[in-house]
N, C-alpha and C positions, 0 to 999 in steps of 0.2 A: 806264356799262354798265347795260342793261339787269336788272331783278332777276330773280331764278332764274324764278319762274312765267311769267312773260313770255314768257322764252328756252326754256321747256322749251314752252308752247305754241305759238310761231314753229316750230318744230325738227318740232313733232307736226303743224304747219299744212303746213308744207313737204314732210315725208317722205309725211304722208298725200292730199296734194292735195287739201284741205278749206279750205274760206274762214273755215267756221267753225266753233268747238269749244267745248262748256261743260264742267265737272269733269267731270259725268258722262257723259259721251261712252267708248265703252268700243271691244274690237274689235266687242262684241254690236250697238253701233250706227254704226260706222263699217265697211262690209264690206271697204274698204281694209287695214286694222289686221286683218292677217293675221300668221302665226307668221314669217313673211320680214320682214315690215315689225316686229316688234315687236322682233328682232335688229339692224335697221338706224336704229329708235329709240336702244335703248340705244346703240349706237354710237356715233352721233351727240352722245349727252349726253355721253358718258365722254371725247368728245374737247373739247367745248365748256367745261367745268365742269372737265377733268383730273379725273375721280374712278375708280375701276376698281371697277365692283361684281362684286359676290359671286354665284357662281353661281344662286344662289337666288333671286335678284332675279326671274327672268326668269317665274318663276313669282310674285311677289307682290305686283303689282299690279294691278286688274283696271278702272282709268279715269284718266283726264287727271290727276286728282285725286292718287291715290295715287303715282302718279309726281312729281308734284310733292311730296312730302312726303317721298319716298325721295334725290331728289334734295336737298332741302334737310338732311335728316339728314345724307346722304353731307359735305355740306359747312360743316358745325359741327367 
């Protein structure tokens, strides 16, 4: 298996139609990564990883980066 950052940037390559992404890639610089597509991210992870985040999540990430770090906390 792939490890978390890997899969969480495959998932953010896929849903966004992007070749390519660094941490800080955010919606600011991706105009795909829109408030549709940032619901259909999380999704995406909660089903990949099985974690169910917390309402608040949705608001507290604001790049590749930070998502990956939320995802890795989720799964400690």
């Amino acid at each position: 298996m792939k490890n978390p950052d890997q899969k969480v940037v495959e998932l953010l390559k896929e849903t966004l139609k992007v070749n390519n992404l660094n941490l800080h890639d955010s919606p600011e610089t991706i105009p795909q990564w829109d408030s549709f597509n940032q619901i259909v991210i999380l999704d995406e992870i909660s089903r990949e990883f099985n974690v169910k985040f917390e309402d608040d999540i949705l608001m507290n990430f604001y790049n590749v980066e930070d998502l990956i770090n939320i995802v890795k906390r989720y799964l400690i």
